[in-house]
Structures are given as structure tokens and as C-alpha cells.
C-alpha positions as CSV (number, residue, x, y, z in Angstrom):
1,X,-168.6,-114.6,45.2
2,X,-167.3,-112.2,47.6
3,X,-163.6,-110.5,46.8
4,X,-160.1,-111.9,48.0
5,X,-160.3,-108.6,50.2
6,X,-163.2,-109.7,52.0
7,X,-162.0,-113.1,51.9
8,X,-158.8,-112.4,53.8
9,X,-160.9,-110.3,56.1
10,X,-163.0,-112.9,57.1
11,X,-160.0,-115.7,57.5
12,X,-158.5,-113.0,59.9
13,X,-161.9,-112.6,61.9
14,X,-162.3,-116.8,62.0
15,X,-158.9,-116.5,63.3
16,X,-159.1,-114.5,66.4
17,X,-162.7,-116.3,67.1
18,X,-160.2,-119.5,67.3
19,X,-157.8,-117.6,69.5
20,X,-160.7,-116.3,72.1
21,X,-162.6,-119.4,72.3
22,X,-159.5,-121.3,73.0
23,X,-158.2,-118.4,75.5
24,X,-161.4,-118.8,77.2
25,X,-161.8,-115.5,76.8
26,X,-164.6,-112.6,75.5
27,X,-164.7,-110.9,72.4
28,X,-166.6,-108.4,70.9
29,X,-166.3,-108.2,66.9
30,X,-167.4,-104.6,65.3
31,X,-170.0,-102.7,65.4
32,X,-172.5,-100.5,63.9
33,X,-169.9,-98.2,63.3
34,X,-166.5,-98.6,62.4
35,X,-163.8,-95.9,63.6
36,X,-160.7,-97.9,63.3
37,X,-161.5,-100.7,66.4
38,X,-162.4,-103.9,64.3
39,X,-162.5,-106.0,67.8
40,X,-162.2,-105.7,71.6
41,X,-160.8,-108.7,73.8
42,X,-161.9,-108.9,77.4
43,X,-160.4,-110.3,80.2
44,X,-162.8,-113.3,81.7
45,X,-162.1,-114.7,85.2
46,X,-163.7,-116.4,87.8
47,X,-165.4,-115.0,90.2
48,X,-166.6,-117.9,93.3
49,X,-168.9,-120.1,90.9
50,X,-169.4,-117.6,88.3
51,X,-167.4,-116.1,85.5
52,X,-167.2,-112.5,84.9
53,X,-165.4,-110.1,82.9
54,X,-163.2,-108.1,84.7
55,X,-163.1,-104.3,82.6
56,X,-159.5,-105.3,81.3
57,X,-159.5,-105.3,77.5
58,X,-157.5,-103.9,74.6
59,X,-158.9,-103.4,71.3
60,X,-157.4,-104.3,68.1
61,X,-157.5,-103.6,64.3
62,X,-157.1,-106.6,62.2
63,X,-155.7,-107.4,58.9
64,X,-154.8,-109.9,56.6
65,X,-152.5,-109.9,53.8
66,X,-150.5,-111.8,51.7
67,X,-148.1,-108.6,51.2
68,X,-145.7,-109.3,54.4
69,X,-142.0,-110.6,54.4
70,X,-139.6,-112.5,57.1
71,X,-136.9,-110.0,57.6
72,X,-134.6,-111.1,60.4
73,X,-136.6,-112.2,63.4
74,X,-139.7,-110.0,62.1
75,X,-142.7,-109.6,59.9
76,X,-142.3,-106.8,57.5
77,X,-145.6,-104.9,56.8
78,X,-146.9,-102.0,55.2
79,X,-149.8,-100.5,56.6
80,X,-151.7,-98.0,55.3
81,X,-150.4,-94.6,56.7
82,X,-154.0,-93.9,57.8
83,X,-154.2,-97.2,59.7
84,X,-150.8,-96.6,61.2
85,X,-151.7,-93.1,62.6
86,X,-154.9,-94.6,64.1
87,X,-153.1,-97.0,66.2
88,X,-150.1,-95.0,66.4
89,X,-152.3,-91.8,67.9
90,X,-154.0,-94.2,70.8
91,X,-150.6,-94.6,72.3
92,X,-150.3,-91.0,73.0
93,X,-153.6,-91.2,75.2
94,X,-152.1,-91.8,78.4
95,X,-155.6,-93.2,80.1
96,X,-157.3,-94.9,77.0
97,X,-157.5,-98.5,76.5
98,X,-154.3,-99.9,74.7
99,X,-154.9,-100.5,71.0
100,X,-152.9,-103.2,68.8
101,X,-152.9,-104.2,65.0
102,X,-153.4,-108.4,64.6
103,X,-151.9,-109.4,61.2
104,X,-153.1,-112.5,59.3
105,X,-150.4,-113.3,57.5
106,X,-151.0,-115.7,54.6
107,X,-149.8,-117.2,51.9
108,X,-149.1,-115.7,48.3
109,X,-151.3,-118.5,47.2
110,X,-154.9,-118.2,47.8
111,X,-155.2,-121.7,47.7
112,X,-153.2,-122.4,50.4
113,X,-155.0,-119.9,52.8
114,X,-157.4,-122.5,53.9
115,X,-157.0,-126.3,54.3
116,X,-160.1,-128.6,54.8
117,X,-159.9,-132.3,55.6
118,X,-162.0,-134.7,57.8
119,X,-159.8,-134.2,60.9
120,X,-159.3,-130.7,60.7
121,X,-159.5,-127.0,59.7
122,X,-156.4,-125.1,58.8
123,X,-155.8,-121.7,58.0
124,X,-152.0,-121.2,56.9
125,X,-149.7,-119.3,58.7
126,X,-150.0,-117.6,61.5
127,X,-151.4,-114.0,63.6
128,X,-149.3,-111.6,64.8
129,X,-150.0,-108.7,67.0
130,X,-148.1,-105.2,67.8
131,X,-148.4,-102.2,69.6
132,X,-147.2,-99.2,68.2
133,X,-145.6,-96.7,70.4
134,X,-143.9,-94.2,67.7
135,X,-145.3,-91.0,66.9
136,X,-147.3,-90.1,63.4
137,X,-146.2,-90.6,60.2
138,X,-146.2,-88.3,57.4
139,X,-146.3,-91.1,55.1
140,X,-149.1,-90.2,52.1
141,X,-149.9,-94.2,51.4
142,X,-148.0,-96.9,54.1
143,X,-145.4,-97.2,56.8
144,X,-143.8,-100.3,57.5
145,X,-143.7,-101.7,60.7
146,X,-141.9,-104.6,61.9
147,X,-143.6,-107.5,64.1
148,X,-141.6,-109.5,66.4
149,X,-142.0,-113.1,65.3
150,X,-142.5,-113.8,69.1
151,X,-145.3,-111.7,68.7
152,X,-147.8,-114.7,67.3
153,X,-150.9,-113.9,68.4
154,X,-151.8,-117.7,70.1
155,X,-154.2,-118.4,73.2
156,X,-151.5,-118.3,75.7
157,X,-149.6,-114.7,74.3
158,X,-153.9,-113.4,74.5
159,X,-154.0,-113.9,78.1
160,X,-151.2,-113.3,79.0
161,X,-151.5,-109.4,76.9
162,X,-155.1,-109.5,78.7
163,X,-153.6,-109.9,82.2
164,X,-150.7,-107.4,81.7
165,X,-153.5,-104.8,81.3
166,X,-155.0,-105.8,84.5
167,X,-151.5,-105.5,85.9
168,X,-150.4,-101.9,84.1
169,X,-147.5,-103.6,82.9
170,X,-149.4,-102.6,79.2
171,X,-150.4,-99.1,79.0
172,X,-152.1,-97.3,75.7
């Protein structure tokens, strides 16, 4: 049996598979290697009678917890202070490719995380994805950040983050 950790890891991972298939669009989940960049959405469009991807991405570290609160019209998180200054220290790197968090967040109960029936597949609760644009914290273990519940991370709110890339209108 593999951890709730792991578990929660893998619900987030199923979750932004669901997202990209259903955006149509490409996504590469980690490597060989991991630096901080668990994923990398790509920008698919068409190209005459082809499809192709375009070099627009953004990549994303993603977590699932069951340790977030509704405060106001946002998710309240702590993330680790090293995870925050990961994200938080792409933004300052004017030409790099723009970096957000996704955010599982599920219920308190794991029982509730997944829900299995003969129609359908349901994983509770929803995604939600941020950039950071702050500095660095000194934090030693977490900084919370707050997640605009507008912010869920659905098929529609991917492309339209993948095509703001390929405008500018989303920088690093």
C-alpha cells in the first residue's frame, strides 16, 4: 500500500491529465530529474491539417493537500518555504518560461477524495492554480499564499493561461 502522500500526489497528477486531455492540449509529466517542475503544459493548435505545438507552455509544480481553508473569496495554503522560493524566484527571471503552483485541494476525509460508480469517476473538490509574483521569503518551514477561487484550474481557465503566454499578456 502506497502512503496518503503518494496518494494525494497521484490524485493531483490524474487530475491535470483530466484537465489536458479535455483542453486538447499537451503535457509533459516529470522527468528523470526533479528540480522543482513536476509538469509542463503546451500550447497545441492547428496548423492546415495538422496539429502542432506551438513553443508556448508554462510549467507547474503540483500539490495536493487536505491542509487548505476558504478564507473570503480564496484558498488559504501553506507551502513549504522551499517550494515557495522556487516558484517565487522564476518570476524574477524576466525571459524564463512562467512557472505556477496547481493545488489539489481535497477533502479532510480520505474517503471522500475519490468517488467510483458505474457512470463516473469523481475526484472531490477542485484544482487551483497561482502565480506568485512576490519576492523570497525568509520563512524557515511555510508561507501562505492565497488562491483566488476564480483561479480553478478547469479546461477552459488552461487554454486560456496557454494562450496568454502566446500573447505576453503572462510573463515569468
Amino acid at each position: 500500500m502506497i502512503t496518503a502522500e503518494h496518494a494525494k500526489e497521484s490524485l493531483c497528477r490524474s487530475y491535470v491529465i483530466a484537465v489536458a486531455s479535455a483542453a486538447r492540449q499537451n503535457l509533459w509529466l516529470g522527468g528523470e530529474h526533479d528540480y522543482g517542475v513536476d509538469g509542463i503544459f503546451r500550447l497545441v493548435e492547428p496548423r492546415g491539417d495538422r496539429l502542432r505545438e506551438t513553443g508556448f507552455s508554462l510549467d507547474f509544480q503540483a500539490k495536493a493537500s487536505v491542509d487548505w481553508n476558504v478564507s473570503g473569496e480564496s484558498i488559504a495554503y501553506d507551502l513549504e518555504a522551499k517550494n515557495y522560493n522556487v516558484l517565487a524566484e522564476r518570476a524574477t527571471q524576466t525571459r524564463s518560461t512562467p512557472f505556477f503552483l496547481v493545488l489539489l485541494c481535497l477533502p479532510r476525509e480520505e474517503k471522500e477524495w475519490v468517488q467510483f460508480t458505474a457512470d463516473s469517476l469523481t475526484v472531490k473538490r477542485c484544482a487551483y492554480y497561482l502565480q506568485l509574483s512576490g519576492g523570497l521569503t525568509g520563512n524557515a518551514a511555510t508561507c501562505r499564499v492565497s488562491i483566488p477561487q476564480t483561479n480553478a484550474l478547469t479546461p477552459a481557465s488552461l487554454t486560456t493561461l496557454l494562450e496568454r503566454v502566446k500573447s505576453g499578456a503572462i510573463q515569468p
